[in-house]
C-alpha positions as CSV (number, residue, x, y, z in Angstrom):
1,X,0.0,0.0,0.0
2,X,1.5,3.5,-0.6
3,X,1.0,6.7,1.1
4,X,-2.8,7.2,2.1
5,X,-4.3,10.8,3.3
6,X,-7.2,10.8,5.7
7,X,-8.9,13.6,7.5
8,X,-10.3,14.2,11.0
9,X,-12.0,17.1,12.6
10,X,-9.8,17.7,16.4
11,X,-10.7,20.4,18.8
12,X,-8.3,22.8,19.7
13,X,-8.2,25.5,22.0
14,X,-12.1,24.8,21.6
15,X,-12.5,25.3,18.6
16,X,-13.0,22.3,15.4
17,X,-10.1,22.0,12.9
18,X,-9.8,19.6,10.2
19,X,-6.5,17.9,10.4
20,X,-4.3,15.6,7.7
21,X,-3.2,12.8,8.5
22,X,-0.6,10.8,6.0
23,X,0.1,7.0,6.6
24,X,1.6,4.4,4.2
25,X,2.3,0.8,5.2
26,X,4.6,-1.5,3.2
27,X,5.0,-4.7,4.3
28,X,8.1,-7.5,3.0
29,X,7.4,-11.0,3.0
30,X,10.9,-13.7,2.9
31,X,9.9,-17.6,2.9
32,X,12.3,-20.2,2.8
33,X,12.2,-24.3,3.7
34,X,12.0,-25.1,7.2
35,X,15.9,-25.3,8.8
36,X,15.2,-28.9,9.1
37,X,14.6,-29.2,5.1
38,X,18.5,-30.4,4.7
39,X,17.6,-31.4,0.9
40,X,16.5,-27.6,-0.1
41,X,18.2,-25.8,-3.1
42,X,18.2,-22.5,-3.7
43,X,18.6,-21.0,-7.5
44,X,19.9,-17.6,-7.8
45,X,19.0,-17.2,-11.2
46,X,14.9,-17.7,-10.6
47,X,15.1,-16.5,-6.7
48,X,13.1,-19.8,-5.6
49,X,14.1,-22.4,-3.3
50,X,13.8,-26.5,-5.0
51,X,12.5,-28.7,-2.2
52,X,10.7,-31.8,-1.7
53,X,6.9,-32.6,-0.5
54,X,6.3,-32.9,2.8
55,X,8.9,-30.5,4.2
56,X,7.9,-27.5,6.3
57,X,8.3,-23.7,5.2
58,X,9.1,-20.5,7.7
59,X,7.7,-17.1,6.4
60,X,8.9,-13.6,8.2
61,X,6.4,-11.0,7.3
62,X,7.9,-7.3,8.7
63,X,5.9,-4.2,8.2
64,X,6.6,-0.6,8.1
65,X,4.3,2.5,8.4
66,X,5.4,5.7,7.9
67,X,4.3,9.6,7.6
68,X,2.1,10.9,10.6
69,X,2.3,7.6,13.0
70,X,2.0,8.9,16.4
71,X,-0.9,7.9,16.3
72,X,-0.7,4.5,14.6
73,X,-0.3,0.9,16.1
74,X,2.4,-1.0,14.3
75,X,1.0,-4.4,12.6
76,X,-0.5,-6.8,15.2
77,X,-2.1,-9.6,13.1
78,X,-0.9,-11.6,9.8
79,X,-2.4,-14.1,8.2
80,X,-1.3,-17.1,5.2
81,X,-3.7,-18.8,3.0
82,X,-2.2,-21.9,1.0
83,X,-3.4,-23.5,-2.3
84,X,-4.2,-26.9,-1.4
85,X,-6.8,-25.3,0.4
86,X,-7.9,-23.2,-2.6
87,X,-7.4,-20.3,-0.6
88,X,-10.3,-20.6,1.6
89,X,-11.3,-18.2,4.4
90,X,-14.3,-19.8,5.4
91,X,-12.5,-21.3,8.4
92,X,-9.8,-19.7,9.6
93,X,-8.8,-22.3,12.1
94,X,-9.2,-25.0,9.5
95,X,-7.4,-23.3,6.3
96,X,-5.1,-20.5,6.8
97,X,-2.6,-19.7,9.2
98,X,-2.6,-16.8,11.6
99,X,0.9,-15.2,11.8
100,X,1.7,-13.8,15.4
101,X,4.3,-10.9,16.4
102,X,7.6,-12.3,17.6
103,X,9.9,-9.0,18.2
104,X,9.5,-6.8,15.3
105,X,8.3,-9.7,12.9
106,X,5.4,-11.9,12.3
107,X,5.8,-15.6,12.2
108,X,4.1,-18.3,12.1
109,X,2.6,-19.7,15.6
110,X,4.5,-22.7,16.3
111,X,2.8,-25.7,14.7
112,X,1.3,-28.5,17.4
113,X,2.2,-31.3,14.4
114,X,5.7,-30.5,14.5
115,X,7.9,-33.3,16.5
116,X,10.1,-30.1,17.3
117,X,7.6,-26.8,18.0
118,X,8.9,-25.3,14.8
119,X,6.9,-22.0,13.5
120,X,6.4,-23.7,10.2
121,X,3.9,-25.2,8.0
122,X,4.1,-28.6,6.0
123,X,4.0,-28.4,2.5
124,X,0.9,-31.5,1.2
125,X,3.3,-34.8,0.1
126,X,0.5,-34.9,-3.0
127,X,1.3,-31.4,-4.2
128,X,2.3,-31.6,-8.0
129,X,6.2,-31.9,-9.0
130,X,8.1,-29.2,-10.5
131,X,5.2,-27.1,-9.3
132,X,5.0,-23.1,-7.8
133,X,3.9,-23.3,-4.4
134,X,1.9,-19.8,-4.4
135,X,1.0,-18.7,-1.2
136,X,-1.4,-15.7,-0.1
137,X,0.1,-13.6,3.0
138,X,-1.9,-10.1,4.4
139,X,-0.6,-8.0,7.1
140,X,-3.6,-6.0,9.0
141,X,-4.7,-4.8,12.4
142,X,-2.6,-1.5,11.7
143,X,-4.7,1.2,13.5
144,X,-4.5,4.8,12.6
145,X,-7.0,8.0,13.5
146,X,-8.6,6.7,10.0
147,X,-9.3,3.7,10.5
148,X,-7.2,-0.1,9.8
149,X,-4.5,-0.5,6.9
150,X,-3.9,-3.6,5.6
151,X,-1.3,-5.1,3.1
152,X,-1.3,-8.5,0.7
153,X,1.2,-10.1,-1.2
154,X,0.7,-13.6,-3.7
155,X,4.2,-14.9,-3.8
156,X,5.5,-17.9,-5.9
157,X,7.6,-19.4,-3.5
158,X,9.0,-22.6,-4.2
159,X,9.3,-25.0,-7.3
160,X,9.3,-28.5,-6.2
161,X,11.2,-31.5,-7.3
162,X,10.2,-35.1,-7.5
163,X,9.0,-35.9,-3.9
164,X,11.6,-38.3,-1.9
165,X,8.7,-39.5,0.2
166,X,7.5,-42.8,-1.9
167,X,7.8,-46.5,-0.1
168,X,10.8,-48.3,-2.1
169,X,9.6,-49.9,-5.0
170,X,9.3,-53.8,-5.1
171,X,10.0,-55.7,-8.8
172,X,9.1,-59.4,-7.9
């Protein structure tokens, strides 16, 4: 989102005056395979990570607002919606993923089916090879005199390879 310009009336000295407020909020989202995805490449050339099905991925979400903030919150909520749920909000316990503030970044909460409490979530092991993962990530609960800013991005992430997750293969 770039700069927005909202109005509110403020009394001073008793007496109403309209007052402009400026606010923009930009928002950078980095993904990457979970730090226990040992088998992960990474390709300069395309920017996108090569990993297998079934593996975890970590996404770091940090906002900025700028202009007349004094009045603003800083980002409090995120939230990730992934495509072998066809993006669906109708549940958001069920589908997406709510992102939660962890210093100055929002990460995901970590994940009860993780044998370790990582903050990630696990890519489906029937996802299509050689396949963008796309996922949809928004940043919002930023409060201003205005009202709530919010931010999205689509990202391509990954491109998968063949999964390593089949049984061994029996000729008899």
């Amino acid at each position: 989102m770039s700069g927005r310009t909202y109005s509110n009336a403020v009394i001073l000295s008793g007496e109403a005056h309209k007052v402009y407020y400026t606010v923009s909020l930009n928002a950078e989202m980095s993904i990457a395979p979970s730090q226990r995805c040992y088998t992960a490449t990474y390709s300069n050339s395309t920017g996108l990570y090569t990993m297998k099905s079934g593996y975890g991925i970590e996404i770091t979400m940090n906002s900025h607002i700028s202009g007349d903030t004094a009045f603003c919150t800083g980002a409090q909520i995120g939230n990730v919606l992934f495509p072998e749920f066809n993006y669906n909000r109708e549940s958001s316990a069920k589908y997406n993923r709510l992102l939660e503030k962890v210093g100055n970044d929002l990460v995901f909460k970590k994940n009860e089916y993780s044998t370790y409490g990582d903050r990630v979530h696990f890519t489906p092991i029937w996802y299509p090879d050689n396949k963008y993962y796309t996922v949809y990530a928004e940043v919002f609960d930023v409060w201003c005199p205005a009202g709530q800013l919010s931010i999205s991005h689509w990202r391509n992430v990954m491109e998968r390879a063949a999964d390593g997750l089949h049984g061994a293969d029996s000729h008899e």
